[in-house]
MARGU-898750 format. One record per residue: residue number from 1; residue in one letter; x, y, z of N, C-alpha, C, O in turn. Coordinates in steps of 0.2 Angstrom, whole numbers, m for minus. Example, Ala and Ser with C-alpha at 12.3 -4.5 7.8 and 13.67 -1.06 7.14 Angstrom:
! residues 2
nr;rest;n_px;n_py;n_pz;ca_px;ca_py;ca_pz;c_px;c_py;c_pz;o_px;o_py;o_pz
1;A;66;m28;39;62;m22;39;66;m16;39;71;m17;42 $
2;S;64;m11;35;68;m5;36;64;0;39;67;6;40 $
***
This chain:
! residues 242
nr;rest;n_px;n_py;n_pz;ca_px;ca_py;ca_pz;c_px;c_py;c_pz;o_px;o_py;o_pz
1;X;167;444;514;164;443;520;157;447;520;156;452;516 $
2;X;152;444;524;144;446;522;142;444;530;143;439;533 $
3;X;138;452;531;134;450;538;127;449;537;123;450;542 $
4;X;126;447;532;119;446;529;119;439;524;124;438;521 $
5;X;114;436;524;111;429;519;113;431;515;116;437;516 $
6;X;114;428;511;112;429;503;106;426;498;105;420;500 $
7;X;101;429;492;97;427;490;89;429;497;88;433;501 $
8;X;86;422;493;79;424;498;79;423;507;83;419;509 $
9;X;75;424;509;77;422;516;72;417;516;68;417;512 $
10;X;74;410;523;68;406;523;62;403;523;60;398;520 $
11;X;57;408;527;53;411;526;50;413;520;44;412;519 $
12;X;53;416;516;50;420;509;52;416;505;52;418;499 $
13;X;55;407;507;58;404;502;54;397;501;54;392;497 $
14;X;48;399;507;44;392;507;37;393;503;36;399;501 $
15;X;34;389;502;30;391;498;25;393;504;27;391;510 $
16;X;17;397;504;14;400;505;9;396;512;5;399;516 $
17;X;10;389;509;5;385;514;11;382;518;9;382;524 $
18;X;15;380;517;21;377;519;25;384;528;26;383;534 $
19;X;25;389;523;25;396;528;19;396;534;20;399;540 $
20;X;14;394;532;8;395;537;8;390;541;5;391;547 $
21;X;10;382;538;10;377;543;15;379;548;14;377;554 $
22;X;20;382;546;28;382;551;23;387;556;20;385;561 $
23;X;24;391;554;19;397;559;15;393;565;14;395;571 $
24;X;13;389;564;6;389;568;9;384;570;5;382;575 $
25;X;15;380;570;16;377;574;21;381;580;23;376;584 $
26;X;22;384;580;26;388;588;21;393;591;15;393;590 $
27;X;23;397;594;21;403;599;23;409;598;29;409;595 $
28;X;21;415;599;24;421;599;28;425;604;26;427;609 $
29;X;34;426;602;39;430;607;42;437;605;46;438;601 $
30;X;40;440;609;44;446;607;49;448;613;47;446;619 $
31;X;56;451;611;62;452;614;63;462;613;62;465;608 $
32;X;66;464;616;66;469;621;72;469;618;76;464;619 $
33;X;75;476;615;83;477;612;87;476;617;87;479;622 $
34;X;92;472;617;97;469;621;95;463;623;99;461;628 $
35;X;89;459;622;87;454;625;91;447;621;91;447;615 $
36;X;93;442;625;97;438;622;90;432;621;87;429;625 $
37;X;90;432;614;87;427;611;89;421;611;84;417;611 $
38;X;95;417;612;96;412;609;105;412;614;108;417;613 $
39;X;107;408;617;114;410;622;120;402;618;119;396;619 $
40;X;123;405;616;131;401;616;130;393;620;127;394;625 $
41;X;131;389;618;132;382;624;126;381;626;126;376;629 $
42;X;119;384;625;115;381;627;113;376;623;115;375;617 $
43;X;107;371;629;105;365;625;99;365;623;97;360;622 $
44;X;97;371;622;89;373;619;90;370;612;96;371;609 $
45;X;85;367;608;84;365;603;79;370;600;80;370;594 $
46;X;75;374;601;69;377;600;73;383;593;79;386;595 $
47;X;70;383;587;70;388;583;65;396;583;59;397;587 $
48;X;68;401;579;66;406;580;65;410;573;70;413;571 $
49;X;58;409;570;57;413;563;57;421;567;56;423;573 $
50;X;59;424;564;59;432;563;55;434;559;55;434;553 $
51;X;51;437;562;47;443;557;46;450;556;43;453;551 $
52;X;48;452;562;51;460;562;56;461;565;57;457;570 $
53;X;59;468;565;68;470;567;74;465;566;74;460;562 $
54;X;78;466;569;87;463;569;88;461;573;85;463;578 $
55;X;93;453;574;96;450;579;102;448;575;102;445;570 $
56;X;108;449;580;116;449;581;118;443;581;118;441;587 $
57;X;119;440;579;124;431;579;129;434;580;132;438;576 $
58;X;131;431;587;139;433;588;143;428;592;139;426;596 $
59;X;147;425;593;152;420;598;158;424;600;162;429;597 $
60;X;157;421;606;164;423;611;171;420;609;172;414;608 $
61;X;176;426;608;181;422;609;187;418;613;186;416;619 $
62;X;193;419;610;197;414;616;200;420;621;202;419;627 $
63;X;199;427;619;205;433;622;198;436;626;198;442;628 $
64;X;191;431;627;186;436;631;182;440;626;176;441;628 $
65;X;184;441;621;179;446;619;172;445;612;169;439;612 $
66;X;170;448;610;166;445;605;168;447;601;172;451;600 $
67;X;163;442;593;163;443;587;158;442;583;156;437;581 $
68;X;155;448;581;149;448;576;150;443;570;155;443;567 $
69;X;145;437;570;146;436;564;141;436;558;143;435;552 $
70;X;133;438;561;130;440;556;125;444;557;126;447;563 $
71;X;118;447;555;114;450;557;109;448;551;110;447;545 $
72;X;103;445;557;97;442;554;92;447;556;92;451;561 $
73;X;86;446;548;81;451;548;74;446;548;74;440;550 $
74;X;68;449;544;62;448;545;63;442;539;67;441;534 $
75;X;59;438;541;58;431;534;66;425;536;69;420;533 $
76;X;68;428;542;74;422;544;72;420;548;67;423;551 $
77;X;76;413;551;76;408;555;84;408;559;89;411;556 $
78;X;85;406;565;88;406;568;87;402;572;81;400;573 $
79;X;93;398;576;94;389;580;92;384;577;90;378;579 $
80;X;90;386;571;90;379;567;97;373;564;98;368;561 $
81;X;101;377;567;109;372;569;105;366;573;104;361;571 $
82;X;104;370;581;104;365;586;100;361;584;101;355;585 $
83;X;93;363;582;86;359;579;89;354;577;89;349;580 $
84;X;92;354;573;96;349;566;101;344;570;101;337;570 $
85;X;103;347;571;108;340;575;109;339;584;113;335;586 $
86;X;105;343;587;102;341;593;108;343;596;107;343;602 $
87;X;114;346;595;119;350;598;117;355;602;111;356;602 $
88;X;123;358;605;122;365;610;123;370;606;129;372;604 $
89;X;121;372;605;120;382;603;128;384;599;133;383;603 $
90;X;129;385;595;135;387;591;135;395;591;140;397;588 $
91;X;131;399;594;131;407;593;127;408;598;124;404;602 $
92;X;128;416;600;123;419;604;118;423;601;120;428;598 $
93;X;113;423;601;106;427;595;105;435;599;102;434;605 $
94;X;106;441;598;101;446;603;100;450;598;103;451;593 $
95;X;95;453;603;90;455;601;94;465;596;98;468;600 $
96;X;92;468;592;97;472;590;89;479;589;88;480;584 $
97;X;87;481;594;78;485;595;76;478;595;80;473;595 $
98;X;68;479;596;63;475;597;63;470;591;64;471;585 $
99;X;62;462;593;62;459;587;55;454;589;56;452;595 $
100;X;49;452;585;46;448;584;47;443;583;52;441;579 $
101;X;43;439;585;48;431;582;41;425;584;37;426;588 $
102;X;42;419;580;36;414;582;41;408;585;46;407;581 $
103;X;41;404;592;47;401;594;43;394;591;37;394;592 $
104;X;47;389;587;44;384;587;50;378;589;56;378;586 $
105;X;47;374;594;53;366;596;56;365;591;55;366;585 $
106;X;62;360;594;67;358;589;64;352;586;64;350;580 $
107;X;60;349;591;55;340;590;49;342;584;47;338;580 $
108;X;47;348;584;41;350;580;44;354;573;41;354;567 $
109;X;51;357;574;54;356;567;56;353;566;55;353;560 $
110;X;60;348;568;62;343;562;57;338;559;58;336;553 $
111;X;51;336;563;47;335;559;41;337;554;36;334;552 $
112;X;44;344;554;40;351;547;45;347;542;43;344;537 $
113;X;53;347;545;58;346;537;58;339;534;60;337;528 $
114;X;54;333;542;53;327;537;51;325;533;54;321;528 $
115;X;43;330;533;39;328;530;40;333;525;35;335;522 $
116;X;45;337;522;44;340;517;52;343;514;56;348;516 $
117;X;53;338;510;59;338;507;63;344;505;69;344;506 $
118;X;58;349;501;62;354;499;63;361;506;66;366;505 $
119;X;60;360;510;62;364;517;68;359;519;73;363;521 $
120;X;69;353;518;73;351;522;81;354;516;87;354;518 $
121;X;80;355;510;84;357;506;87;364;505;93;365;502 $
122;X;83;369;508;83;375;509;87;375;516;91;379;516 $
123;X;85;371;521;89;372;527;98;369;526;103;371;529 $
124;X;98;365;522;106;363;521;110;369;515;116;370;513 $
125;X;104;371;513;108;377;508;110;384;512;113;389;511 $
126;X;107;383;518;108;390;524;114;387;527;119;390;529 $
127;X;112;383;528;119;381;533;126;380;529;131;379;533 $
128;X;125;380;523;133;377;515;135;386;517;140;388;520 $
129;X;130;391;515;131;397;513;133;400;519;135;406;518 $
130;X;132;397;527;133;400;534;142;397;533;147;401;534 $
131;X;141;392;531;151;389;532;154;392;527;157;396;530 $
132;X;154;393;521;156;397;516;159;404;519;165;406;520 $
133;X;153;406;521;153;414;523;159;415;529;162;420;531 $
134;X;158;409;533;163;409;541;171;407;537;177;408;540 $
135;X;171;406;532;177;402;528;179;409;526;184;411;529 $
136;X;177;414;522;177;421;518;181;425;524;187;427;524 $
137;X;177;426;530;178;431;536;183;429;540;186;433;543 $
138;X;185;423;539;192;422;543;199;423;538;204;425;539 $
139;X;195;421;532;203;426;528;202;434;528;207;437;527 $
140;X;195;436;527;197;442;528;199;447;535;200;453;536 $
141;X;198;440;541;202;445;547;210;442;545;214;447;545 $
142;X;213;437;544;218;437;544;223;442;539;229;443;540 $
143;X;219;445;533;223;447;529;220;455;529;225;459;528 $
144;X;214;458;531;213;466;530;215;468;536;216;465;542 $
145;X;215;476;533;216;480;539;210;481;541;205;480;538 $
146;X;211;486;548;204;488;550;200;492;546;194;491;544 $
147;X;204;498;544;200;501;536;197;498;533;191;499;532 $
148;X;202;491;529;199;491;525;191;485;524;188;484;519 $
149;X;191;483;534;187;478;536;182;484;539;177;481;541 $
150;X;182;490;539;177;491;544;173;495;536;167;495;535 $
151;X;178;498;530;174;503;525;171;497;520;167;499;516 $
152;X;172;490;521;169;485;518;161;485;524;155;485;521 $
153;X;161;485;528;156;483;534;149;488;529;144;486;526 $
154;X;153;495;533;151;500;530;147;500;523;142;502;522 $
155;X;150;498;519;146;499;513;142;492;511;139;492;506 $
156;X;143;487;515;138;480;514;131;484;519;125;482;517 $
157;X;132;488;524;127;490;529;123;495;523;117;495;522 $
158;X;128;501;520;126;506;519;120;502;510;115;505;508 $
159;X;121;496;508;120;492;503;113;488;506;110;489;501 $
160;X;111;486;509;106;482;513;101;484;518;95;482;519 $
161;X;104;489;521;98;495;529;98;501;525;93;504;525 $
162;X;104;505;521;105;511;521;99;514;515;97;510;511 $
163;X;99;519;516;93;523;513;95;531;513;97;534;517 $
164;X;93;533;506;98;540;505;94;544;509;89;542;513 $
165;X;97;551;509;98;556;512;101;561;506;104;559;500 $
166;X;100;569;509;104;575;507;110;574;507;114;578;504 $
167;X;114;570;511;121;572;512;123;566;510;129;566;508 $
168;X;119;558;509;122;552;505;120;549;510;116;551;514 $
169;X;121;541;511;116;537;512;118;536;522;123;534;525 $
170;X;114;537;523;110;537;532;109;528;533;105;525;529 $
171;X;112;525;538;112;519;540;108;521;546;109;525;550 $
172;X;105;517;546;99;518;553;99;514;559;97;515;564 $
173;X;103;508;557;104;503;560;106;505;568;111;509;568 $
174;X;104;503;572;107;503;580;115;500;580;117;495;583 $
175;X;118;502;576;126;497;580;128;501;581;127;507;578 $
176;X;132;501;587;135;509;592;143;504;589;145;499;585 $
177;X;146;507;593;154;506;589;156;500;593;160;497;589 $
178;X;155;497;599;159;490;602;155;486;596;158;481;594 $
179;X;149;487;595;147;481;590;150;483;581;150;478;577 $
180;X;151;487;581;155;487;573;161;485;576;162;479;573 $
181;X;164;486;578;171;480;579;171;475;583;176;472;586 $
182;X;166;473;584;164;465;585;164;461;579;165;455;578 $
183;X;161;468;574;157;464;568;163;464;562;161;462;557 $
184;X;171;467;563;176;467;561;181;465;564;187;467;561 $
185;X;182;461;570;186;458;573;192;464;577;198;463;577 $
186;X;189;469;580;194;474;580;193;478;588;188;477;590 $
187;X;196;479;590;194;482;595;192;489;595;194;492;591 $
188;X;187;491;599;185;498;599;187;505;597;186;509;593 $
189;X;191;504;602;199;509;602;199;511;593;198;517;590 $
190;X;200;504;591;204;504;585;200;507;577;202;510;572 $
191;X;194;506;581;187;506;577;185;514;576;185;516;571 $
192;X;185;518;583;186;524;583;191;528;582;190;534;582 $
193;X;197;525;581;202;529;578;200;529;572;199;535;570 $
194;X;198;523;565;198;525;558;191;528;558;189;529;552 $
195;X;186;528;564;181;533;562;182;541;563;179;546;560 $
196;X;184;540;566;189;548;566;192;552;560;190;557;558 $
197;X;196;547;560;200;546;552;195;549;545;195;554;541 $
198;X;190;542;545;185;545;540;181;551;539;181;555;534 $
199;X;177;553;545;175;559;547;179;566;544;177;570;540 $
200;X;187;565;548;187;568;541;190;570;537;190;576;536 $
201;X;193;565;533;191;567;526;184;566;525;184;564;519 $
202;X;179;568;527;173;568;523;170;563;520;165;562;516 $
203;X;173;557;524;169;551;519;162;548;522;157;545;519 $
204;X;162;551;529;157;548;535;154;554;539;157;559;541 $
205;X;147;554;539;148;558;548;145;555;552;140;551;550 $
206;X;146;556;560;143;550;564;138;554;568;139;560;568 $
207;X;135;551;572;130;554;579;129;546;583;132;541;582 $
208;X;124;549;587;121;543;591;116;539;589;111;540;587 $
209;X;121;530;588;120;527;584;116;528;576;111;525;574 $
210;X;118;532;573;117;533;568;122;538;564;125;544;566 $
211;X;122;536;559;129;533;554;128;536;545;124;533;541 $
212;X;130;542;544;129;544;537;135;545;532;140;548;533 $
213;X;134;540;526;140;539;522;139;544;517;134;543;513 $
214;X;144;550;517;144;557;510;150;553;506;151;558;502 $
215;X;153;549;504;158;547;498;157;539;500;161;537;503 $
216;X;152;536;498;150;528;495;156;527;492;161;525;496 $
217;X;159;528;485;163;528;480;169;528;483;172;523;480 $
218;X;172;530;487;178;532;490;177;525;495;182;521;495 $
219;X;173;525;498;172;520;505;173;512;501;178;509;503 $
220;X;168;509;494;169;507;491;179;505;490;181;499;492 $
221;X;183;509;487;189;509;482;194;508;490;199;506;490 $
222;X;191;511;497;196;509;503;196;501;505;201;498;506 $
223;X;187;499;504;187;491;506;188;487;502;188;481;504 $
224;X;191;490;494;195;487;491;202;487;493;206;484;490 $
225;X;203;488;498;211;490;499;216;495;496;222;495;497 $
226;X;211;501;492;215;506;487;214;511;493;210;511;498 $
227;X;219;516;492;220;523;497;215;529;494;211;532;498 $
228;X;215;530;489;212;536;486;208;532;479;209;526;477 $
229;X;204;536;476;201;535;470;205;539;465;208;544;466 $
230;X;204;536;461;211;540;455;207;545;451;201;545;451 $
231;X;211;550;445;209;553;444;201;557;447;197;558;443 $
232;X;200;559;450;195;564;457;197;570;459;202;571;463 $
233;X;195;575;457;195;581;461;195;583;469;198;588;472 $
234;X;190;575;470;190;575;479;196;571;480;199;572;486 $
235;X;200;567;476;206;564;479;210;570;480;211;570;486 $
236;X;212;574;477;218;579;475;216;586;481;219;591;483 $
237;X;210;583;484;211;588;491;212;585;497;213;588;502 $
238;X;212;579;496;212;574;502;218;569;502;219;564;499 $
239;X;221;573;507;226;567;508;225;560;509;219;558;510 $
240;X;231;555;507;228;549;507;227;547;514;230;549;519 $
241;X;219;542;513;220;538;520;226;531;521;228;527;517 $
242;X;227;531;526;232;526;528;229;522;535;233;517;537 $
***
């Protein structure tokens, strides 16, 4: 399971003239952290390049609540679903801090991808690897536990945003805790019990919104599903997690 693309993003996938026609055909919008870019069921067609900060793809579900299912950065695209086949909204977009963004119609993108084949080949390999990736996340909520969905989260976030520190790697990222167990299918509660848990044994420490992991390796060998690291000096003081 991956809350992130994989390989280059849109934008940095187009070539150089091709990126500058797209641009100039929409407007600039910028959105205000918590601002809902893009709403579930709507019938807006209009796409949204990203060129600076984070936005949250998430759908509601049937018991009321939500589910993270990705986080888009600078050089992506976003409602290029509804663009494409002229549907209602498959997700909610918001805004995660301030996000810049250029809005361009759904009528004036699809024909950028008319008239140019390998845009239009780049958007069907985004959308193969968005169903893929929906296909991975639903076996991995049916079969992990919350450890071992939330220490996989964790070390995809600590692998992509995170950036070392003295004590091990510092995730900067704004997810307060209702959105990391959105973004593992889990409820709050549940989410703050195993971050309790990690704290301490020493594998984590937390503050306000902000997230620093002192045992990667251990975090690692949990979101494998393993309790402890074998052979470790730090295993043999640390009771196992469970």
């Amino acid at each position: 399971m991956s809350l992130f693309g994989g390989g280059r993003s849109f934008l940095d996938a187009l070539t150089p003239q091709d990126r500058a026609t797209l641009t100039a055909l929409g407007g600039p919008r910028v959105y205000r952290s918590g601002s809902v870019m893009i709403q579930e069921r709507d019938t807006s067609s209009f796409v949204l390049l990203l060129l600076s900060g984070w936005a949250v793809v998430s759908v509601d579900t049937d018991r009321g609540g939500r589910l993270i299912l990705a986080l888009r950065g600078a050089g992506e695209i976003v409602g290029d679903l509804a663009a494409v086949d002229r549907g209602p909204r498959s997700a909610t977009v918001t805004a995660l801090g301030e996000v810049r963004t250029v809005a361009v119609s759904g009528e004036r993108f699809r024909s950028f991808l008319a008239a140019r084949p390998q845009a239009t080949a780049l958007i069907m390999r985004q959308l193969s690897a968005r169903l893929r990736s929906s296909d991975g996340e639903r076996r991995s909520l049916a079969s992990g536990s919350v450890l071992q969905r939330l220490a996989a989260r964790l070390v995809e976030l600590g692998r992509r945003v995170g950036r070392p520190c003295d004590e091990g790697t510092v995730i900067d990222l704004p997810l307060p805790q209702h959105d990391l167990a959105a973004a593992i299918g889990a409820t709050r509660e549940a989410v703050a019990k195993v971050l309790r848990l990690l704290r301490e044994q020493g594998v984590v420490r937390t503050a306000h919104r902000r997230l620093i992991v002192t045992d990667m390796e251990l975090l690692r060998l949990l979101a494998e599903g393993r309790e402890q690291p074998p052979n470790r000096a730090t295993a043999k003081k640390k009771p196992p997690l469970v």
